[in-house]
C-alpha positions as CSV (number, residue, x, y, z in Angstrom):
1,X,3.7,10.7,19.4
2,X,4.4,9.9,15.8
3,X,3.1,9.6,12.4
4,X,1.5,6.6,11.2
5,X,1.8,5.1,7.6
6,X,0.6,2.7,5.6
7,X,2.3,1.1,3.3
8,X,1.0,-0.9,0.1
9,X,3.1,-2.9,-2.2
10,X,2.0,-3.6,-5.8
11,X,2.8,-6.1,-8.2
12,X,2.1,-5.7,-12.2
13,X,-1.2,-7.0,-12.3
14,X,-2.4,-4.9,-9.3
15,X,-2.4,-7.4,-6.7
16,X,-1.2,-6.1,-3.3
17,X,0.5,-9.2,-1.6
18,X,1.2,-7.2,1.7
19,X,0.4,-4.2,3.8
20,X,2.8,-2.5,6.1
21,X,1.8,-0.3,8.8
22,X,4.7,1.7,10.4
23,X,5.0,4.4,12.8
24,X,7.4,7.0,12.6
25,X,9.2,9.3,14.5
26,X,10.2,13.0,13.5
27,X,13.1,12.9,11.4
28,X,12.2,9.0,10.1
29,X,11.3,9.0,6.2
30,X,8.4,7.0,4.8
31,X,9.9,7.3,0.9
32,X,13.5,5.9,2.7
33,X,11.4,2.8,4.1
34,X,9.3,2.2,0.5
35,X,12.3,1.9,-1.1
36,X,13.8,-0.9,1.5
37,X,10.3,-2.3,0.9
38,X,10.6,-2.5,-2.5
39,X,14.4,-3.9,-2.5
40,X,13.4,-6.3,-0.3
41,X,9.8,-7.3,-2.3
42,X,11.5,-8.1,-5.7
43,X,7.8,-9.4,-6.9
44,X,6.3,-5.6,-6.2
45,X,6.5,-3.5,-9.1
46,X,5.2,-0.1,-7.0
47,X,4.9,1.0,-3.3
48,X,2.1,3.4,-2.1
49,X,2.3,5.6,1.0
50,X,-0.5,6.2,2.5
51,X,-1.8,8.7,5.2
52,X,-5.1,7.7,6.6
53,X,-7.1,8.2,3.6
54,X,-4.8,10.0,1.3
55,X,-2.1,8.9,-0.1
56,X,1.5,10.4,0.0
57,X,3.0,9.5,-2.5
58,X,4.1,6.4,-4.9
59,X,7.6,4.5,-5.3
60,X,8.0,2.4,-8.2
61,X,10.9,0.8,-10.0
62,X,13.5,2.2,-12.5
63,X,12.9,1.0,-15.9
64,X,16.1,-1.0,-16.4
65,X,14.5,-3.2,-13.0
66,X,11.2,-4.2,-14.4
67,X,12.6,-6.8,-16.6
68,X,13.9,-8.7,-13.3
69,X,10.6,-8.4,-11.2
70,X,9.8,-12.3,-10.2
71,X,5.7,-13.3,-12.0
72,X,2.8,-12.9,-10.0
């Protein structure tokens, strides 16, 4: 049985336009499936990983890529 994550993308303003709920397998990471997230989300500015109530940890762009995230 494996681990289930929760995924929440971000934008600037704080708004999160989706939720992803994944489950992985041993071996599978959740920071290697944020960043797909966040390639493929060009308006998200941040992706959070959540464990049931606590969250894991926090993917966010480089710098040099804020200045091509889409508005709102």
């Amino acid at each position: 049985m494996g681990q289930t994550y929760t995924f929440v993308a971000l934008t600037a303003d704080g708004r999160s336009p989706f939720l992803d709920v994944r489950v992985f397998e041993n071996g599978e990471d959740p920071a290697a499936h944020a960043r797909t997230l966040l390639d493929e989300h060009r308006s998200c500015v941040r992706i959070e990983v959540w464990d049931g109530q606590v969250r894991l940890l926090m993917i966010g762009r480089d710098l040099a890529d804020q200045d091509e995230v889409a508005p709102g």
